[in-house]
mmCIF file of the C-alpha atoms, coordinates in Angstrom:
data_MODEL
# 
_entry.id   MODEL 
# 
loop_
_atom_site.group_PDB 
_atom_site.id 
_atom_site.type_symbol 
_atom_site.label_atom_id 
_atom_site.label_alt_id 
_atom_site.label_comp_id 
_atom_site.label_asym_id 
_atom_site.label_entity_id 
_atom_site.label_seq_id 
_atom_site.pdbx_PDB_ins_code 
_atom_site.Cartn_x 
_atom_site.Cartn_y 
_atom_site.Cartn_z 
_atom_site.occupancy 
_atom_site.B_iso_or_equiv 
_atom_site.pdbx_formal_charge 
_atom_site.auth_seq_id 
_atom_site.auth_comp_id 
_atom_site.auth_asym_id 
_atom_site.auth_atom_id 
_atom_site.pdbx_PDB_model_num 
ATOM 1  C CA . UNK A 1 1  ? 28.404  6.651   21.996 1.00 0.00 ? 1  UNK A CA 1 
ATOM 2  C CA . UNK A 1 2  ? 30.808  9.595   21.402 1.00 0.00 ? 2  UNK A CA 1 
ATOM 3  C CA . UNK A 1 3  ? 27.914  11.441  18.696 1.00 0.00 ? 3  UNK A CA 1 
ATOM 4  C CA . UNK A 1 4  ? 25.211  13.292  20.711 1.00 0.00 ? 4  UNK A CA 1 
ATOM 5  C CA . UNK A 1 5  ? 22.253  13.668  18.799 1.00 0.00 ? 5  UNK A CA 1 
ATOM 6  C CA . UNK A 1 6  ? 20.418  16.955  19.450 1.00 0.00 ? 6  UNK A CA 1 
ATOM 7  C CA . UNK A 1 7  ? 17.079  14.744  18.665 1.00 0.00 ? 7  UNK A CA 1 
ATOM 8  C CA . UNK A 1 8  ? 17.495  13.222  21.592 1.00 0.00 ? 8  UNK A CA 1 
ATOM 9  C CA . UNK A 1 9  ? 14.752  13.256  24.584 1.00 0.00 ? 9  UNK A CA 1 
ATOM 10 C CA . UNK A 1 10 ? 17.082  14.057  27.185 1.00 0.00 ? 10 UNK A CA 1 
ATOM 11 C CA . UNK A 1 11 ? 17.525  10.865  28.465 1.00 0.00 ? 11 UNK A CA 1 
ATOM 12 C CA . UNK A 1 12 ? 20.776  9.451   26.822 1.00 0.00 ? 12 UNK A CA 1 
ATOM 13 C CA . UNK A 1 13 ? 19.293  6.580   25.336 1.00 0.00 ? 13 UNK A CA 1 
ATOM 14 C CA . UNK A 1 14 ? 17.445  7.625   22.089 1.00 0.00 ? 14 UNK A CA 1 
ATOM 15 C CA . UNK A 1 15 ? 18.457  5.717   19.016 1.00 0.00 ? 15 UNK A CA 1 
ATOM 16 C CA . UNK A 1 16 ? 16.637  7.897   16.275 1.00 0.00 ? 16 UNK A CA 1 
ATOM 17 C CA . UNK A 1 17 ? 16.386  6.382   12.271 1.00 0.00 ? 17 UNK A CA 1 
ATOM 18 C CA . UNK A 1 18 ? 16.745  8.742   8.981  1.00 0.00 ? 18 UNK A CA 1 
ATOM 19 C CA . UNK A 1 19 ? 12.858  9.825   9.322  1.00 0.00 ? 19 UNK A CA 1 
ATOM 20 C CA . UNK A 1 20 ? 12.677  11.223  12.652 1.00 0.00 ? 20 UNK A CA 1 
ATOM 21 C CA . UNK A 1 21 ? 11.310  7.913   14.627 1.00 0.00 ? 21 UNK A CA 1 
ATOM 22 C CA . UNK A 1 22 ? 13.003  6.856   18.214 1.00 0.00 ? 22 UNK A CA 1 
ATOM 23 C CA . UNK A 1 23 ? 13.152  2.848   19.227 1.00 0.00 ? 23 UNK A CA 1 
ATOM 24 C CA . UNK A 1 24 ? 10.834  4.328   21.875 1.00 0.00 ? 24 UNK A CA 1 
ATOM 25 C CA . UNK A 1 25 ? 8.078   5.575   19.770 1.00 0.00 ? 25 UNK A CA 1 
ATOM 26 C CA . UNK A 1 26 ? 8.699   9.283   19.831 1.00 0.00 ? 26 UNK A CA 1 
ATOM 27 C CA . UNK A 1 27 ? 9.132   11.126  16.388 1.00 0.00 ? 27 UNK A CA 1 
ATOM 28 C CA . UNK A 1 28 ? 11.232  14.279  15.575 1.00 0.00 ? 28 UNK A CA 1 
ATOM 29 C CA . UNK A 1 29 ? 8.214   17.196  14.599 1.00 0.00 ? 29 UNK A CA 1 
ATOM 30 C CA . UNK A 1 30 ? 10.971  19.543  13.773 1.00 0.00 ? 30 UNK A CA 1 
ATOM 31 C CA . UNK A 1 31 ? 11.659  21.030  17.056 1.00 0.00 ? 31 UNK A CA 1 
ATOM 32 C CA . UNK A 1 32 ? 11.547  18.294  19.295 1.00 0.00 ? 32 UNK A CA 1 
ATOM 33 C CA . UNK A 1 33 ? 10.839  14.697  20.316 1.00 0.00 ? 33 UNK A CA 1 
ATOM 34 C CA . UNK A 1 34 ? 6.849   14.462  20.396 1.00 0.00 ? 34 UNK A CA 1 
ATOM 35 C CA . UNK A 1 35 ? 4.523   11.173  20.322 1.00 0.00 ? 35 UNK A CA 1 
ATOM 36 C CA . UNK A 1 36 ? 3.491   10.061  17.305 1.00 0.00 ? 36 UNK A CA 1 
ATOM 37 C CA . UNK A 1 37 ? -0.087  11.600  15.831 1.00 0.00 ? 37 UNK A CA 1 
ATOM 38 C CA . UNK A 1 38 ? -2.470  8.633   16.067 1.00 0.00 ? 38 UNK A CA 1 
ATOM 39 C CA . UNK A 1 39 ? -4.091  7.933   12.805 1.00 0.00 ? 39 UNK A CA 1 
ATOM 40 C CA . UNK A 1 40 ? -7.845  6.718   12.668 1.00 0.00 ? 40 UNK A CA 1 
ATOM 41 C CA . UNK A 1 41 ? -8.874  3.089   12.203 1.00 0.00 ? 41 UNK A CA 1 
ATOM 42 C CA . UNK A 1 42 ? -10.788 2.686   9.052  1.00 0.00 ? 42 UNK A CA 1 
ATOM 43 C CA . UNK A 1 43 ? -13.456 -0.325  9.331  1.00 0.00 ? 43 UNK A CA 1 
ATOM 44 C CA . UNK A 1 44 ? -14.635 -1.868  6.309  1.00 0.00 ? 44 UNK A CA 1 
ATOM 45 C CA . UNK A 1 45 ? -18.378 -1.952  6.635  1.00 0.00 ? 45 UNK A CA 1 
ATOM 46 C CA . UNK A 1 46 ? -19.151 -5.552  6.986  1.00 0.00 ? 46 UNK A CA 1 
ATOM 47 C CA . UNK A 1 47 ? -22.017 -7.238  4.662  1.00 0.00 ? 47 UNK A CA 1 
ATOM 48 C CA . UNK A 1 48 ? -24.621 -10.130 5.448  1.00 0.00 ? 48 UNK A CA 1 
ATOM 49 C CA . UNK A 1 49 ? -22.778 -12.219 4.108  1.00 0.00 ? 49 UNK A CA 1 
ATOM 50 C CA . UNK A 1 50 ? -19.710 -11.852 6.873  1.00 0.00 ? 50 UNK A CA 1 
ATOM 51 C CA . UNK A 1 51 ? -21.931 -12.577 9.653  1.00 0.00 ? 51 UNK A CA 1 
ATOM 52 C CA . UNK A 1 52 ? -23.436 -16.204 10.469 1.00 0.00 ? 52 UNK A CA 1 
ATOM 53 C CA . UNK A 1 53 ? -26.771 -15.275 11.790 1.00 0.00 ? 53 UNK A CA 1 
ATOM 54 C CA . UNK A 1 54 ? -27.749 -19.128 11.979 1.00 0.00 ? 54 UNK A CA 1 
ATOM 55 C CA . UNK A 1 55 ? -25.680 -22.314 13.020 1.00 0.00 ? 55 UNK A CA 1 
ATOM 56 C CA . UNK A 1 56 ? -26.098 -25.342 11.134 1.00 0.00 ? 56 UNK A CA 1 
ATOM 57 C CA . UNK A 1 57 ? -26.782 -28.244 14.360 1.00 0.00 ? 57 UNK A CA 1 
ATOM 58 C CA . UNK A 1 58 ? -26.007 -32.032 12.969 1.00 0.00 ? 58 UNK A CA 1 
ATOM 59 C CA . UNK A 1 59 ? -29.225 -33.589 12.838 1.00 0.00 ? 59 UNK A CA 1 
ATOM 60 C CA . UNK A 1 60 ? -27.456 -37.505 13.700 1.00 0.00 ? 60 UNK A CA 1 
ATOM 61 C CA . UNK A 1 61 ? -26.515 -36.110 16.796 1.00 0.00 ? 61 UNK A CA 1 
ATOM 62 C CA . UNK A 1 62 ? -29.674 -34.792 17.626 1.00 0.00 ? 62 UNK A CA 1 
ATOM 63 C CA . UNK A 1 63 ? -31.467 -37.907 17.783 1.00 0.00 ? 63 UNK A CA 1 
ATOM 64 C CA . UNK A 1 64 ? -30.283 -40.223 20.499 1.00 0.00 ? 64 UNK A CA 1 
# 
């Protein structure tokens, strides 16, 4: 590749799309190549009704 992007990490190699991101994970912040901020996980809160608290055993096969 003849175009040097200023972007670029240092190590020859970065391929970096319109919004800043690198193939390896790195984003631009403006000034330089930085890891990405890690967002929090958001958990639904889970209701009765998601967890199986009892399992059903087949009564045939209990009597041998």
């Amino acid at each position: 590749m003849s175009n040097y992007d200023e972007r670029c990490c240092g190590t020859g190699v970065c391929i970096i799309n319109s919004q800043g991101q690198c193939w390896c994970g790195q984003v631009w912040d403006g000034n330089k190549m930085v890891a990405p901020t890690l967002k929090p996980l958001i958990a639904k809160p889970q209701s009765n009704n998601d967890v199986e608290s009892e399992v059903e055993v087949d009564k045939d096969s209990e009597q041998k």
